[in-house]
N, C-alpha and C positions, 0 to 999 in steps of 0.2 A: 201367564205369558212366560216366568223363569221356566216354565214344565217343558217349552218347548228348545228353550238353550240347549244348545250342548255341553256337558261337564267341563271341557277343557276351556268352554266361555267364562263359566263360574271359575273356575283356576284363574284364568287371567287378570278377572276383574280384581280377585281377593288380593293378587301380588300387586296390582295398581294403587287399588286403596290402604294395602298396608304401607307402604313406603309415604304415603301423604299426609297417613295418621300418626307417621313416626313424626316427620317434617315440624306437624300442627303443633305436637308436644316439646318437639326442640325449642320452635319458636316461642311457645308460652315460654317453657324456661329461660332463655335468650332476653324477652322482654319485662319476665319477672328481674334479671339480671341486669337490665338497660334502669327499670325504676327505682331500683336500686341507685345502681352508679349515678344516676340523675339526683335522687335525694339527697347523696353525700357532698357531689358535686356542689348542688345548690346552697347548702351550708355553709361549703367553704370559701365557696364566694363572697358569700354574705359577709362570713368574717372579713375575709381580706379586702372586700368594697369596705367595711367600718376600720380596719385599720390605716387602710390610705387615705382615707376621706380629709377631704380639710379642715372639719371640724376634729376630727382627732388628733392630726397636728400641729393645730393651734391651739387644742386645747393641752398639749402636752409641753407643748411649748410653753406655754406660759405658766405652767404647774413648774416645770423649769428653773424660769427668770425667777416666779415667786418664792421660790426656796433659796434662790440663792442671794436675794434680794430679805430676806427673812434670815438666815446665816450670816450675813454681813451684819443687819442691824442689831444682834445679837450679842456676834464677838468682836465686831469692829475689823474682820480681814474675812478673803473669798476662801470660799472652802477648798481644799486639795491643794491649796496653793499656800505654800512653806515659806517663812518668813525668819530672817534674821537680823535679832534684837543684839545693839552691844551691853542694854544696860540687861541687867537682869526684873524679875516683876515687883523687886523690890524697890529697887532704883527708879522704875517708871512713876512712882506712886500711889497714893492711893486711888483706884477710879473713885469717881463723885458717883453719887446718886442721880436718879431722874428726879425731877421737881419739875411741878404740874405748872409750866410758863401760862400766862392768859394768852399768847401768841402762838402757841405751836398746835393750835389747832388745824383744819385743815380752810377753815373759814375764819377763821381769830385775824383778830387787826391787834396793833400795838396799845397797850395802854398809855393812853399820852399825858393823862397825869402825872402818873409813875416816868414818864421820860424827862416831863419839867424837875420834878424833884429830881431826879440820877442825873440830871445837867446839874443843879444845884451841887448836890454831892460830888460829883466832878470837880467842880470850878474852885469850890473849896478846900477840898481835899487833894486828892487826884494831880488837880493842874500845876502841882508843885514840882511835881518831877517826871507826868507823864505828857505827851502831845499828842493831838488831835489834829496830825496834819492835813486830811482828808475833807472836813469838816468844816463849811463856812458859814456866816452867821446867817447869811439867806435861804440855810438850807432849816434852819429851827425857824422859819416862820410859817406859819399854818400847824407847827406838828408841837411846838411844845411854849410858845410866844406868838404874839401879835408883829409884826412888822413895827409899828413905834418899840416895842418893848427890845427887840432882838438889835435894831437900829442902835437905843441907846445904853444896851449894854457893847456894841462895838464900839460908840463913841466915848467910854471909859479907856480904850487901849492907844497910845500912842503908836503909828505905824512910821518908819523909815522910809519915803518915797522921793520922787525925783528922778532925773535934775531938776533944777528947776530953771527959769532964763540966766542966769547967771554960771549954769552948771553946777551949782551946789545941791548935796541931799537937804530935806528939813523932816518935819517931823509933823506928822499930820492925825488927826481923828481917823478913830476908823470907819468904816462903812459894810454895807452889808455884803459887796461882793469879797471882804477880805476874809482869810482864813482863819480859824482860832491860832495866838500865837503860841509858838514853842518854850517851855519853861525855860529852856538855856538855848545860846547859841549856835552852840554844835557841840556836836559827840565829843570830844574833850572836855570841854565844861561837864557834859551829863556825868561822863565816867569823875572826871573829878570830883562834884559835890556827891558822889555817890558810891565812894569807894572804890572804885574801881566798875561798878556794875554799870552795865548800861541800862537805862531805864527803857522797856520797848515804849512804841508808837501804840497809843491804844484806838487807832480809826479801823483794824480787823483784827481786834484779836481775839473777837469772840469765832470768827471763821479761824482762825492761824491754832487756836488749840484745839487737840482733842477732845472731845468733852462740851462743847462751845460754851453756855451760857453756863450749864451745869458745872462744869470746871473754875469759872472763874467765881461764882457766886462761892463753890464748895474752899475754892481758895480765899478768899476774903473773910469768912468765918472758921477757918479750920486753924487756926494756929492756938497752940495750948502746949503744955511744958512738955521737953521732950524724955519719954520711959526711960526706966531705968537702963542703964549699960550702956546707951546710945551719946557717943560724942560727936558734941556741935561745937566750930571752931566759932571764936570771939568774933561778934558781927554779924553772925549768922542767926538766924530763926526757924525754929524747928514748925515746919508744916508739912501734915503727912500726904497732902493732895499734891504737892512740888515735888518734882522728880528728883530723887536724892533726898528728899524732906529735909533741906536746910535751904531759907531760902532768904537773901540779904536784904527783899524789902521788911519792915515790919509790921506790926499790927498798925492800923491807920483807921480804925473802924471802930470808937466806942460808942456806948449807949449817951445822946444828946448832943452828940457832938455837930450837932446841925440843928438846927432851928427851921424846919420849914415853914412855907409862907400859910401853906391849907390847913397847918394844925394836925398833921398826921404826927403820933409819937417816933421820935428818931433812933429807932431800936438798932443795935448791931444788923440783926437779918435784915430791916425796912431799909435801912441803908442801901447792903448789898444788894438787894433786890431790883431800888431801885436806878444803884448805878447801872448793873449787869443789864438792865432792860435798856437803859439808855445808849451804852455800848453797845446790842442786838442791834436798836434803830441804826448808832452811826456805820454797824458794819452792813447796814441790810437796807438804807432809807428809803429804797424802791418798797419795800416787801407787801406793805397793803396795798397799795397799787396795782403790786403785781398781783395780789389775790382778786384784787378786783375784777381786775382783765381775766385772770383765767376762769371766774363764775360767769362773763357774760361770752368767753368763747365756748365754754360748755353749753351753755346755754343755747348759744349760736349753732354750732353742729350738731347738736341733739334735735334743732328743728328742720336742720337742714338733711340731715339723715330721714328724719319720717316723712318728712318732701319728695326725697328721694325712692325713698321705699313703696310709696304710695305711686309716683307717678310709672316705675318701675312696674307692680302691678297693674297700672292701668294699662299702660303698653302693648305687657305681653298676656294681659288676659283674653285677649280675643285670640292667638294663637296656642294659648296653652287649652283652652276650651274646644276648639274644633274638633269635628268626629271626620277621618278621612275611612271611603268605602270602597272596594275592590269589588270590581265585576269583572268577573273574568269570560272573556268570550265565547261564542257556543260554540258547540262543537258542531261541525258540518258535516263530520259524516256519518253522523247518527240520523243524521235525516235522508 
């Protein structure tokens, strides 16, 4: 059949189909060049869908908070963030040590024996020169006395009340809605029987210092003679945990110097230990409670989360499962 073409057919045909065979090769390269650009593309997406994604910025986020939250409890100030000291780190004194509280766990309750004895050691000690303004006798019932016991050690205190029908003050027993009384009067008396110092309020000053418990325990055991070259003015007491290390209360803590009532030896540290815990309770007397409450809200939204979760999936499993199908219409004029 080509035998009977004519040559200038064959010419014609050969310049048609070279130009289509060029075309065919463009376009392989073209689309060798298209799946390319699509693979690289497709990468970059990918990354940048995991970099915006919400789980990445939450999880960056919080990598975040926990360092700076981990830096804080470290050095005690926020990172980047310049602070100025007048004393020097000598002056501020010694930091204390951590010491392993039975309460600073994250589920620990106070030890309430240890709080009856550190009221003990209080009352004895302590309530010479320091107050517990905060602190009333109805608040030690349940946690370190019985209600008769807490009762009749108020009814040992004489309280100043009134008027009475005549308008005169008198002088009455105390009861459980009254507050522990103040060693002296007022702040003139305190600074007076005390050289001049004034004696703090001890209902927060496990919160009011640095250091909370650790600080005050590390203070009640730390005083011991002061090194060589170091002058301490008449009246003052060398402790290296007091800012300045001279500090005008003095030792008040020896070995027996209490008697408790459970037969525990009254050692210097069992002392401190068990004041400083009773101190924690009076700065904190929510605190088991409050741990209480926060195990059963955990608890509480842990079930109400996979409640949630669950009905969540029930929901949109019937939409997330469907298959939707395309038919596209015929064509008419094929027929």
């Amino acid at each position: 059949m080509f035998s009977r073409l004519p040559a200038g057919a064959l010419r014609n045909v050969g310049a048609v189909v070279g130009p289509r065979s060029s075309t065919s090769s463009a376009g392989a390269r073209f689309a060798s060049r298209v799946r390319f650009a699509s693979t690289s593309s497709s990468a970059s997406s990918a990354f940048e869908s995991f970099v915006n994604s919400r789980a990445t910025l939450a999880s960056a986020t919080l990598f975040a908070v926990g360092s700076v939250a981990w830096y804080t409890s470290l050095y005690g100030t926020l990172p980047f963030v310049g602070e100025v000291h007048a004393n020097s780190p000598a002056e501020d004194g010694l930091h204390p040590p951590h010491y392993p509280w039975s309460h600073s766990g994250l589920l620990d309750t106070f030890d309430h024996a240890s709080i009856r004895r550190g009221y003990q050691v209080y009352r004895e000690v302590c309530a010479a020169c320091h107050s517990l303004d905060r602190i009333a006798w109805r608040n030690l019932v349940g946690v370190s006395h019985t209600a008769d016991e807490a009762k009749a050690l108020a009814e040992e205190i004489e309280y100043t009340d009134g008027p009475d029908e005549q308008g005169e003050m008198f002088q009455r027993p105390g009861k459980l809605s009254d507050y522990l009384p103040p060693p002296y009067a007022n702040e003139e008396a305190a600074r007076a029987g005390n050289g001049g110092a004034l004696p703090p309020d001890l209902s927060l000053i496990v919160k009011a210092r640095h250091g909370a418990a650790d600080y005050i325990f590390s203070l009640l055991t730390g005083y011991r003679d002061p090194p060589a070259g170091f002058d301490i003015r008449e009246g003052m007491n060398y402790n290296p945990y007091f800012p300045g290390n001279a500090i005008s209360m003095a030792r008040v803590l020896f070995d027996g110097l209490v008697e408790y009532e459970d037969g525990t030896p009254a050692t210097t540290s069992q002392m401190a230990k068990d004041v400083v815990t009773f101190l924690n309770w009076a700065a904190e007397p929510e605190h088991d409670e409050r741990k209480k409450i926060g195990l059963k809200a955990v608890i509480l939204f842990s079930a109400l989360t996979a409640i949630s979760l669950y009905v969540k999936r029930f929901k949109w499993s019937a939409l997330k499962s469907r298959k939707l199908f395309y038919t596209p219409p015929a064509d008419k004029s094929t027929h």
